[in-house]
Chimera marker file (.cmm) of the C-alpha trace (Angstrom):
<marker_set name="trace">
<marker id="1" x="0.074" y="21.156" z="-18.899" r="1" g="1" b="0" radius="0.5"/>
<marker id="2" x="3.645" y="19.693" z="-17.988" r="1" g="1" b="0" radius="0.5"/>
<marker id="3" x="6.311" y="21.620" z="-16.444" r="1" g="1" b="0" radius="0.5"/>
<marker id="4" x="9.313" y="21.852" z="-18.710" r="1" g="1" b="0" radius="0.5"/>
<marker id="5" x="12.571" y="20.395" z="-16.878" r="1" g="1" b="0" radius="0.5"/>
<marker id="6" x="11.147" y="18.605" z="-14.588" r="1" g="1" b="0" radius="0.5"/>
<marker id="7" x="11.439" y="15.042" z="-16.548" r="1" g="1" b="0" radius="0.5"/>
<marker id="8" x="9.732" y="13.472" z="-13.906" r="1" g="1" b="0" radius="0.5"/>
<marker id="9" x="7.028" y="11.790" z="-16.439" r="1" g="1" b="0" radius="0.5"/>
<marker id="10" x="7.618" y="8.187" z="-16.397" r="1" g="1" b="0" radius="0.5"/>
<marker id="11" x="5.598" y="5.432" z="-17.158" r="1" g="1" b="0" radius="0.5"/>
<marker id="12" x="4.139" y="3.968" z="-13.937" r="1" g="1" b="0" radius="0.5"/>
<marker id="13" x="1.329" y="1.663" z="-12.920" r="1" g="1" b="0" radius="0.5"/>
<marker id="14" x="0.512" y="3.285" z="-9.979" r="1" g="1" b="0" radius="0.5"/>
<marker id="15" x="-2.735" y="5.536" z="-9.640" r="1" g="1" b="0" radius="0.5"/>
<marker id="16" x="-2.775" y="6.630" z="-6.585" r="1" g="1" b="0" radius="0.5"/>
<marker id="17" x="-0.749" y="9.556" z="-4.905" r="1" g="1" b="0" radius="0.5"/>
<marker id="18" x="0.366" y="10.325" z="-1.380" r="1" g="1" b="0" radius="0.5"/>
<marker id="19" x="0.106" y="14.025" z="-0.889" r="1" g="1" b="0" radius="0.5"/>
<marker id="20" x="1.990" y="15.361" z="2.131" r="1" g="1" b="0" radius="0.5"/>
<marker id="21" x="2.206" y="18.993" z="3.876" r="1" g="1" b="0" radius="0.5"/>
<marker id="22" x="-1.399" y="19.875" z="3.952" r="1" g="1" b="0" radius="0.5"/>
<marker id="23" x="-2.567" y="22.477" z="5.693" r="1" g="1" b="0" radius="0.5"/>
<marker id="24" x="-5.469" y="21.429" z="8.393" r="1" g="1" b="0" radius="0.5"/>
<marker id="25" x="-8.010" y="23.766" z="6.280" r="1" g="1" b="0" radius="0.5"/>
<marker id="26" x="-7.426" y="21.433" z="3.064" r="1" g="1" b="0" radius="0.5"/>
<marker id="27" x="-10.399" y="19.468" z="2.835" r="1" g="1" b="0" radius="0.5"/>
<marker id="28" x="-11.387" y="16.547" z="-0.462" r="1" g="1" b="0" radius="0.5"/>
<marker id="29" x="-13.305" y="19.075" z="-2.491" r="1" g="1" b="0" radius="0.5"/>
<marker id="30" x="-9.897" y="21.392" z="-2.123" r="1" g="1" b="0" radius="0.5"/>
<marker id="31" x="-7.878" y="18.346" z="-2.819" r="1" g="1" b="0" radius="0.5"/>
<marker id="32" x="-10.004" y="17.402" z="-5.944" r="1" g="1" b="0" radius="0.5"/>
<marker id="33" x="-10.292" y="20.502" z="-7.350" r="1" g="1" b="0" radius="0.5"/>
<marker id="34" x="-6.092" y="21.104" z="-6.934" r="1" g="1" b="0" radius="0.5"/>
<marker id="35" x="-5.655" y="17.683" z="-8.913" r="1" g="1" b="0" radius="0.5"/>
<marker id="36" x="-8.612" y="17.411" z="-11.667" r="1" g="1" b="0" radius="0.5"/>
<marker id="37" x="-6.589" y="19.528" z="-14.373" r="1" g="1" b="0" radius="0.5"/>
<marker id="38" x="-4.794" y="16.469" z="-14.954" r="1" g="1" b="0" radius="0.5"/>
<marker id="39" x="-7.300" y="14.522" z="-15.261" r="1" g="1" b="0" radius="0.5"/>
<marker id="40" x="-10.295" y="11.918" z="-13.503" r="1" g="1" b="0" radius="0.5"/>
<marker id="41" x="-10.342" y="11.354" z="-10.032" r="1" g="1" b="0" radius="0.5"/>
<marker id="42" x="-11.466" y="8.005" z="-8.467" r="1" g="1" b="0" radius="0.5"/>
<marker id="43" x="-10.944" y="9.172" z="-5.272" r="1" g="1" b="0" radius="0.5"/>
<marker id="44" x="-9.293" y="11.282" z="-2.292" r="1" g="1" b="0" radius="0.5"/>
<marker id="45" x="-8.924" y="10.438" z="1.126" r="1" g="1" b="0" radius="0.5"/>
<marker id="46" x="-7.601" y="12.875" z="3.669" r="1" g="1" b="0" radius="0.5"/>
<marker id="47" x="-7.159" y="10.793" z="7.257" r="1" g="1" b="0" radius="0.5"/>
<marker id="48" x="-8.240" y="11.899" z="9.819" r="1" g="1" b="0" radius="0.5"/>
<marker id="49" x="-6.680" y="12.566" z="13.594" r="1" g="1" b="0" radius="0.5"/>
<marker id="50" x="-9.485" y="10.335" z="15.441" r="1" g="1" b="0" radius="0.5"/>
<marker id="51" x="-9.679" y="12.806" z="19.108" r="1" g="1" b="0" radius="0.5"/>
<marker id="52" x="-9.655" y="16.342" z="16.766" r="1" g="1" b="0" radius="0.5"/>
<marker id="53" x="-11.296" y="14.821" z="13.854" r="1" g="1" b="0" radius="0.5"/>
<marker id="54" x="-8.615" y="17.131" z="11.900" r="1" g="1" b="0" radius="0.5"/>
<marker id="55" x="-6.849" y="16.150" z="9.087" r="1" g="1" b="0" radius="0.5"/>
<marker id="56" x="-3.365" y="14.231" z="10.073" r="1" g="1" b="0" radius="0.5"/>
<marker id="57" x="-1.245" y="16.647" z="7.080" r="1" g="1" b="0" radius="0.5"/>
<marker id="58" x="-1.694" y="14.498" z="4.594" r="1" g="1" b="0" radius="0.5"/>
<marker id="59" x="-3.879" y="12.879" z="1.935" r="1" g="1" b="0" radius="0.5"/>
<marker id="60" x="-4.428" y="10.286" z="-1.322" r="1" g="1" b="0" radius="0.5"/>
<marker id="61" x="-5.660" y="10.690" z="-4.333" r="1" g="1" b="0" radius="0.5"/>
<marker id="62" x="-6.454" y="7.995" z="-7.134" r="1" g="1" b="0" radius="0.5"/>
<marker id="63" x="-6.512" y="8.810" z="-10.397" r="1" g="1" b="0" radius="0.5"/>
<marker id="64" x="-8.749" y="6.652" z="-12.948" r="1" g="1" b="0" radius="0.5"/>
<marker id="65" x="-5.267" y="6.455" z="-15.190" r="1" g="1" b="0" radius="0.5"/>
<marker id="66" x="-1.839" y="6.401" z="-14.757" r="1" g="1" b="0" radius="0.5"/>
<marker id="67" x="-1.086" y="9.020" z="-17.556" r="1" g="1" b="0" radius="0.5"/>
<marker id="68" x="-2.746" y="11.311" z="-15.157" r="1" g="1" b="0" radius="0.5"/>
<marker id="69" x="-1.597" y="10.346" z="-11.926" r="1" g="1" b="0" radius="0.5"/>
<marker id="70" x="1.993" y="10.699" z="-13.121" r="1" g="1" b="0" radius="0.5"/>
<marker id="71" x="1.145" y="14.320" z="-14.719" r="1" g="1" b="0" radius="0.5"/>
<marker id="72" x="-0.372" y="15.039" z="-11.326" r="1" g="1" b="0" radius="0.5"/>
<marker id="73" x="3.059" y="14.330" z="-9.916" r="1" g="1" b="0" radius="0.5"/>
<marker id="74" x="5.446" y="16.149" z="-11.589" r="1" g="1" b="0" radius="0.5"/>
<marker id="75" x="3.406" y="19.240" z="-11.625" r="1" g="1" b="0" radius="0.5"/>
<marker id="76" x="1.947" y="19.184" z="-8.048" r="1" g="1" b="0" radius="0.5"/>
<marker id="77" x="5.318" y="18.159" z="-6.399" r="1" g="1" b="0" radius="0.5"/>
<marker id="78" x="6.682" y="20.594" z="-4.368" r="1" g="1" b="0" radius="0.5"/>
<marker id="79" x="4.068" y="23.064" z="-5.382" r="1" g="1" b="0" radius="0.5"/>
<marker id="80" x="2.003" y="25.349" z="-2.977" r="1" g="1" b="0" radius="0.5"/>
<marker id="81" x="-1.470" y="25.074" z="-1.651" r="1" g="1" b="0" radius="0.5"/>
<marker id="82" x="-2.703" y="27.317" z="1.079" r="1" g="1" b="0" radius="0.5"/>
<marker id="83" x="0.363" y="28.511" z="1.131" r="1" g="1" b="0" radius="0.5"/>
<marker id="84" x="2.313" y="25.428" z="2.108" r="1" g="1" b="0" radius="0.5"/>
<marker id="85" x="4.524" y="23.686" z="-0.143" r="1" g="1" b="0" radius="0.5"/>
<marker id="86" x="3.307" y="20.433" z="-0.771" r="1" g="1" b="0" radius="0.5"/>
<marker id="87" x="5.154" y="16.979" z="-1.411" r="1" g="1" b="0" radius="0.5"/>
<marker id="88" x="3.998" y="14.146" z="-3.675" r="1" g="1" b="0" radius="0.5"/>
<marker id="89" x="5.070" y="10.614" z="-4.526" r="1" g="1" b="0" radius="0.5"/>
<marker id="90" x="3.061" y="7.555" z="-5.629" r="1" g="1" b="0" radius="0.5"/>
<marker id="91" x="1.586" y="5.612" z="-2.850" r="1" g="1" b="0" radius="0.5"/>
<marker id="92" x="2.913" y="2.896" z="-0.990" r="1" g="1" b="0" radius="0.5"/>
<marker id="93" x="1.055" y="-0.099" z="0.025" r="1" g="1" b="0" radius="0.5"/>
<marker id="94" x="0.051" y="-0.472" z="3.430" r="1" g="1" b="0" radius="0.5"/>
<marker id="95" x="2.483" y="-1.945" z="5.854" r="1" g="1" b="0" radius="0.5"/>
<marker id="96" x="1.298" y="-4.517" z="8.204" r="1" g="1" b="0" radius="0.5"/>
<marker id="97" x="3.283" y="-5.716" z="11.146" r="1" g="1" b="0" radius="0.5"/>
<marker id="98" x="4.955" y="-8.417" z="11.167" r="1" g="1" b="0" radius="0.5"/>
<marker id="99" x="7.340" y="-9.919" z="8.310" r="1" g="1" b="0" radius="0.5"/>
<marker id="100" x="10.732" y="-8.810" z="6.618" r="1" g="1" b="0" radius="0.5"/>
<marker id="101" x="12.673" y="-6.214" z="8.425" r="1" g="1" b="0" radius="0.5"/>
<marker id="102" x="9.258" y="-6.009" z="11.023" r="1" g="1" b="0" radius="0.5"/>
<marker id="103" x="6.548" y="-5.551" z="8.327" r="1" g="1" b="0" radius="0.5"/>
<marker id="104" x="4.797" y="-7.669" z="5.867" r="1" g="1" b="0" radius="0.5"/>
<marker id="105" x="2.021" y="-6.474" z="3.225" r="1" g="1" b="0" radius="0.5"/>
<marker id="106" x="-0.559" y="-9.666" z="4.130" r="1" g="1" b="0" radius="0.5"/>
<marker id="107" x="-2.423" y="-10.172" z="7.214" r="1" g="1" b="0" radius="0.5"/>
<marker id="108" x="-0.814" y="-12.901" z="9.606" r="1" g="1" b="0" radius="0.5"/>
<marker id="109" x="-3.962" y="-15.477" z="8.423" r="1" g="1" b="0" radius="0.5"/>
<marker id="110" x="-2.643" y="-14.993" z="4.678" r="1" g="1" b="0" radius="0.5"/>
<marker id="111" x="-0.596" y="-17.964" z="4.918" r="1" g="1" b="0" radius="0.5"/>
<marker id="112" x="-3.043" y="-20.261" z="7.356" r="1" g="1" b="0" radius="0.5"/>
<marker id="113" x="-3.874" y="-22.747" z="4.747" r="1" g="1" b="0" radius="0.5"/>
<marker id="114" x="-0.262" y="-22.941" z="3.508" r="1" g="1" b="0" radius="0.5"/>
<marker id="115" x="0.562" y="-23.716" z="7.243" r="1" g="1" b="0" radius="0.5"/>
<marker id="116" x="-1.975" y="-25.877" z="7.561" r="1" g="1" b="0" radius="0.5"/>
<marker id="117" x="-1.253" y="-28.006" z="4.615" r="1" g="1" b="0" radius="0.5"/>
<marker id="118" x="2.452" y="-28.048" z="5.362" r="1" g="1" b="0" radius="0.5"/>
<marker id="119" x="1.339" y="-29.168" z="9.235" r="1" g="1" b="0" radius="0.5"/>
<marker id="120" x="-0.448" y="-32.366" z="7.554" r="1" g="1" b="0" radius="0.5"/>
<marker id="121" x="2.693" y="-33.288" z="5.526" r="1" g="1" b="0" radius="0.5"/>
<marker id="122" x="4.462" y="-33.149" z="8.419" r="1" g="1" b="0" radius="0.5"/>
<marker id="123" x="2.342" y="-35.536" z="10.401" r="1" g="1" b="0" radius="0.5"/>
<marker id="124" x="1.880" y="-38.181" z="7.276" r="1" g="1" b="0" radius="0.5"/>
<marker id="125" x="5.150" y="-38.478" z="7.066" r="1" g="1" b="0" radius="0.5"/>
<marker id="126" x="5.824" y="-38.816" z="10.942" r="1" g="1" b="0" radius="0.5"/>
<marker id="127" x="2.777" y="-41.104" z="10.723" r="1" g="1" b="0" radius="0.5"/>
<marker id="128" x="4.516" y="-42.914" z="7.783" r="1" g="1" b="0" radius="0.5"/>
<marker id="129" x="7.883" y="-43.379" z="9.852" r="1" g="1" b="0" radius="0.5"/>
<marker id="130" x="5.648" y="-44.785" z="13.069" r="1" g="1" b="0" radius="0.5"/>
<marker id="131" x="4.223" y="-47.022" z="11.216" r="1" g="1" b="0" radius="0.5"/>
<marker id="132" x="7.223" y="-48.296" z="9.555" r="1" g="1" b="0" radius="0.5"/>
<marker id="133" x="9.354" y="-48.203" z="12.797" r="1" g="1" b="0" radius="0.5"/>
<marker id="134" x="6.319" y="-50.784" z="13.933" r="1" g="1" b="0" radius="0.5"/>
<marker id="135" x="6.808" y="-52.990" z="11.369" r="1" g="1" b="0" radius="0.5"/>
<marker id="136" x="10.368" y="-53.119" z="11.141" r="1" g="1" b="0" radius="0.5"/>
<marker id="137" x="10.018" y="-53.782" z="15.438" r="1" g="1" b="0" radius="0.5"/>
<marker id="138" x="7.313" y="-56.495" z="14.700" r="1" g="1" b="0" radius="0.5"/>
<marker id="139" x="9.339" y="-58.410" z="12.356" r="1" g="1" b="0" radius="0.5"/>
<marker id="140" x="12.598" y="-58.272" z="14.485" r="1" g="1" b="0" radius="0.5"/>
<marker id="141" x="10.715" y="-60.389" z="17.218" r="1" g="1" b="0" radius="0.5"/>
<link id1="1" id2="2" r="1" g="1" b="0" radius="0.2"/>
<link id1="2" id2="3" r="1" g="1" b="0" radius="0.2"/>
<link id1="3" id2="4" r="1" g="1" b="0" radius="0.2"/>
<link id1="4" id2="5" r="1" g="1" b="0" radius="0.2"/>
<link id1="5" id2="6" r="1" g="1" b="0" radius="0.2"/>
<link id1="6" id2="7" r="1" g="1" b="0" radius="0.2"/>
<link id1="7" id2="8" r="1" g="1" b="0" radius="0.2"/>
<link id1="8" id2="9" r="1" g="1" b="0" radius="0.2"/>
<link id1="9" id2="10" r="1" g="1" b="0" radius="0.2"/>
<link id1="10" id2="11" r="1" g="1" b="0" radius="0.2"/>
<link id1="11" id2="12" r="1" g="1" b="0" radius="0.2"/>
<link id1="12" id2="13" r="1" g="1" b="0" radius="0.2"/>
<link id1="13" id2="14" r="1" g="1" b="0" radius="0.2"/>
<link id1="14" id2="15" r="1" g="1" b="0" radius="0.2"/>
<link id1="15" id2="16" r="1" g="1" b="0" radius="0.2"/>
<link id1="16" id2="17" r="1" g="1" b="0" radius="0.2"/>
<link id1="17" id2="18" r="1" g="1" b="0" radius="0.2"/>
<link id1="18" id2="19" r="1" g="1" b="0" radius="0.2"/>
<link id1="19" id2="20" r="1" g="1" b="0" radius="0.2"/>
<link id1="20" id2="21" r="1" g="1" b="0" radius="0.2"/>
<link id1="21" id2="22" r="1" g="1" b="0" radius="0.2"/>
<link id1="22" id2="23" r="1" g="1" b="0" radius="0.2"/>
<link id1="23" id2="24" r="1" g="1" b="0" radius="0.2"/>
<link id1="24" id2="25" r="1" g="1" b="0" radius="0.2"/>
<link id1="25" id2="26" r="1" g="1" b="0" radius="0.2"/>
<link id1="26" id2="27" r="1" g="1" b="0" radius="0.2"/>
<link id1="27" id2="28" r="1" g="1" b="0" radius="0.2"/>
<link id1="28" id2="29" r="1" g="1" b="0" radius="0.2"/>
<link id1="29" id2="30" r="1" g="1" b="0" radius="0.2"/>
<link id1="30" id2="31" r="1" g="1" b="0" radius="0.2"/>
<link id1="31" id2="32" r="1" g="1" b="0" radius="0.2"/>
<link id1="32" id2="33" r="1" g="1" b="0" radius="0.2"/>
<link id1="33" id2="34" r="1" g="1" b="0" radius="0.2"/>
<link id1="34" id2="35" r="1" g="1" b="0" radius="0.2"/>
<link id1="35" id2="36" r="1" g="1" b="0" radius="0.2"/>
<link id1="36" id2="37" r="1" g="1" b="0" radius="0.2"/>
<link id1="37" id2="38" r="1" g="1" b="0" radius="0.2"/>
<link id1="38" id2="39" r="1" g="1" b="0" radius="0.2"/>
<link id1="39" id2="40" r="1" g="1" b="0" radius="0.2"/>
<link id1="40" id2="41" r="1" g="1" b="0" radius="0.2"/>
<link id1="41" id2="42" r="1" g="1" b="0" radius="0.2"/>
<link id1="42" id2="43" r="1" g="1" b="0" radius="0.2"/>
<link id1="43" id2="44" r="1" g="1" b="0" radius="0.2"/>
<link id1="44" id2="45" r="1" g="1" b="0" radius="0.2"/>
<link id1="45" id2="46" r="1" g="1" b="0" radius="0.2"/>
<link id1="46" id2="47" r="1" g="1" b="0" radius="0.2"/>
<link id1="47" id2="48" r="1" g="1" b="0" radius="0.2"/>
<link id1="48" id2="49" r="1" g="1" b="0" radius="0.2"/>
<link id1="49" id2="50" r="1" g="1" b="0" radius="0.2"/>
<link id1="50" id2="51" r="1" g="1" b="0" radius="0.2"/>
<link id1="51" id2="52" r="1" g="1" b="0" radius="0.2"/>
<link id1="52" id2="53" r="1" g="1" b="0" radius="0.2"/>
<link id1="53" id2="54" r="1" g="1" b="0" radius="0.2"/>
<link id1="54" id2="55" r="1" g="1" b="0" radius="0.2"/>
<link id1="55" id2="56" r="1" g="1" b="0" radius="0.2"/>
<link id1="56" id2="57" r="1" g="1" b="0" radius="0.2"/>
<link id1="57" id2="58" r="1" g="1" b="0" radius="0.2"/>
<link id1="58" id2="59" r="1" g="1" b="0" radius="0.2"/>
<link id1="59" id2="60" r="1" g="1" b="0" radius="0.2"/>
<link id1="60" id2="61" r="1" g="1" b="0" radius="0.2"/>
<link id1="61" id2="62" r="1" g="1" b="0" radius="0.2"/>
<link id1="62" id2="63" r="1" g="1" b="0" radius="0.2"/>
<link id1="63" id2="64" r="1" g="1" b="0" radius="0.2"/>
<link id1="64" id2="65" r="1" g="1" b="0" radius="0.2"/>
<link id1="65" id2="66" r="1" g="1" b="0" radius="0.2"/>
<link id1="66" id2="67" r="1" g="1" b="0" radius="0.2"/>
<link id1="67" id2="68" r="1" g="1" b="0" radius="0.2"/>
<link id1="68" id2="69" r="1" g="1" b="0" radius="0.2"/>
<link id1="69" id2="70" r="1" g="1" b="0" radius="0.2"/>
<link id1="70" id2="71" r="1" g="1" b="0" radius="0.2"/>
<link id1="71" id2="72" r="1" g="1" b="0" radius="0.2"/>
<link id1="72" id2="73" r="1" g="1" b="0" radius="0.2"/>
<link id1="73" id2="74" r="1" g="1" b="0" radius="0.2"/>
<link id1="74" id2="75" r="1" g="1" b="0" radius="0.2"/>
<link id1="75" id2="76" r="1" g="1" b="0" radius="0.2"/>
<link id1="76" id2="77" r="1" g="1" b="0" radius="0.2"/>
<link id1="77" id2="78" r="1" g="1" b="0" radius="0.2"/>
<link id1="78" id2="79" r="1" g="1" b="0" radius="0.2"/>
<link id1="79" id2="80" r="1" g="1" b="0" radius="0.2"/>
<link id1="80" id2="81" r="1" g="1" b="0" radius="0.2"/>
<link id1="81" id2="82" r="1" g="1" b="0" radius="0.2"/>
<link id1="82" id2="83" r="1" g="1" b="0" radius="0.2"/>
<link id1="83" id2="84" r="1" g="1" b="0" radius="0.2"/>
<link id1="84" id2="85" r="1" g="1" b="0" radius="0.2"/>
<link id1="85" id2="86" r="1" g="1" b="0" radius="0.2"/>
<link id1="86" id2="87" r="1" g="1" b="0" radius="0.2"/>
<link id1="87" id2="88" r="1" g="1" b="0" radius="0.2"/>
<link id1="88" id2="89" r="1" g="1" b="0" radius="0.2"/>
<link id1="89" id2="90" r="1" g="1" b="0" radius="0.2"/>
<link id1="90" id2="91" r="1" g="1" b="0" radius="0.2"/>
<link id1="91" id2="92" r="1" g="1" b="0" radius="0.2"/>
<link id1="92" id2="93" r="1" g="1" b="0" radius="0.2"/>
<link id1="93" id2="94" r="1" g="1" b="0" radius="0.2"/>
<link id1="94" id2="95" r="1" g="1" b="0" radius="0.2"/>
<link id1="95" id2="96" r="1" g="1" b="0" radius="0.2"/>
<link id1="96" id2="97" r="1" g="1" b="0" radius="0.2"/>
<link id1="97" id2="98" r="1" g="1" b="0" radius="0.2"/>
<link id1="98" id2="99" r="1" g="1" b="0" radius="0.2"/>
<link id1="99" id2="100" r="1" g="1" b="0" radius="0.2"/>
<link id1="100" id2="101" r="1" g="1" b="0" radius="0.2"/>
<link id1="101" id2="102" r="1" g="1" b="0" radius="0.2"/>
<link id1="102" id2="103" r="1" g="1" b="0" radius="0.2"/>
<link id1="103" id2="104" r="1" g="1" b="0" radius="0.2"/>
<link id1="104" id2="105" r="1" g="1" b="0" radius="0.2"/>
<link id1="105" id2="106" r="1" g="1" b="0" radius="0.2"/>
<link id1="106" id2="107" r="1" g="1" b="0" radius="0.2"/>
<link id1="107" id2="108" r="1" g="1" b="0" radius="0.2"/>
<link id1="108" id2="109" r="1" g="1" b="0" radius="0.2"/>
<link id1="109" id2="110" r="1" g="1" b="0" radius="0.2"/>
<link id1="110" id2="111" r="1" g="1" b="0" radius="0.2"/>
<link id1="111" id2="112" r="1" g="1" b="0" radius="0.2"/>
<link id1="112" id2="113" r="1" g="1" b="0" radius="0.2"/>
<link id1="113" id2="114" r="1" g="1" b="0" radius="0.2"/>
<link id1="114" id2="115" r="1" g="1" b="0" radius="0.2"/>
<link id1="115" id2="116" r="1" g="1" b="0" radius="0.2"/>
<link id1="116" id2="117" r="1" g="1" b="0" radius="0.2"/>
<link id1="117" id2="118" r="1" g="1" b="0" radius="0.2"/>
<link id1="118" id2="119" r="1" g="1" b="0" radius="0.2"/>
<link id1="119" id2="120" r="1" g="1" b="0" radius="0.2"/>
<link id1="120" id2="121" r="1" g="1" b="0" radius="0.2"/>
<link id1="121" id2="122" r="1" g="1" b="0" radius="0.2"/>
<link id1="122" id2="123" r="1" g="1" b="0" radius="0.2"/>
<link id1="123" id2="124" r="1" g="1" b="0" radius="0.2"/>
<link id1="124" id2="125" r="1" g="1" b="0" radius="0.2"/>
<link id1="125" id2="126" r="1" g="1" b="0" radius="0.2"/>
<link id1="126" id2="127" r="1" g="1" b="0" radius="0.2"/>
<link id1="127" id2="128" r="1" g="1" b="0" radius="0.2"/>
<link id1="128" id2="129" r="1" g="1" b="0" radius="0.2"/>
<link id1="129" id2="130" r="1" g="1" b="0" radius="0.2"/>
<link id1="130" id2="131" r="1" g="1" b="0" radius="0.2"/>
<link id1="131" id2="132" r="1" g="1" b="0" radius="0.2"/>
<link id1="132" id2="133" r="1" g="1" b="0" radius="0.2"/>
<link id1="133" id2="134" r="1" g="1" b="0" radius="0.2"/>
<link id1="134" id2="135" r="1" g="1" b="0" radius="0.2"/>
<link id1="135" id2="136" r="1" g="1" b="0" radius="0.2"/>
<link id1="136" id2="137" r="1" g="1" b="0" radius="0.2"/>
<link id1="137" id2="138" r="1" g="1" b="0" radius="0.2"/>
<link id1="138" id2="139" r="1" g="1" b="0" radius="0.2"/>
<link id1="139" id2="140" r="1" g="1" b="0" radius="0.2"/>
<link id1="140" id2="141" r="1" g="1" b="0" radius="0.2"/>
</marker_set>
């Protein structure tokens, strides 16, 4: 089942695949039946273009294991399906706005209760100082 040369089989937790270079006429059961020689298939997702309802030239597919998912990859990448070359690569995580260099994998509210918690350390110790700037006032007088 694996191409020879291509030494591209590396152990990798990842399961899921980005697909890229899809024709508009590739649809999931296309998709599944292109990647199920190598194995189970949680899943495939082909996105959508939301005013043409077409697909955007690209897909995912999860594989139960990562055996198969990294078979998938060296012997899908760069081959052709209705007659367009394909590109394939393990999946990144979705970016969210925000963050290091302008994106961050958690939602903004990720971090509220850390804030939160840090904001009430903040004021018990401000309170703290009040309180013993009081003291040290009252006993001046």
């Amino acid at each position: 089942r694996r191409r020879e040369g291509s030494g591209c089989l590396m152990a990798n937790p990842k399961t899921t695949l980005y697909v890229g270079g899809l024709d508009e006429q590739v649809t999931d059961a296309v998709l599944h039946a292109a990647f199920v020689p190598f194995g189970d298939i949680k899943d495939v997702n082909i996105p959508l273009e939301q005013t043409t309802q077409k697909n955007r030239g690209f897909a995912f597919v999860t594989f139960v294991e990562t055996d198969d998912a990294a078979e998938a990859l060296d012997n899908m990448h760069n081959s052709e399906l209705f007659g367009r070359t394909i590109r394939c690569n393990y999946a990144q995580p979705p970016k969210i706005k925000g963050g290091d260099a302008g994106f961050a994998t958690a939602p903004v509210w990720a971090d509220a209760d850390a804030y939160a918690a840090e904001k009430e350390k903040e004021e018990e110790r401000d309170d703290a100082a009040d309180e013993s700037d009081e003291r040290r006032d009252a006993n001046v007088d």
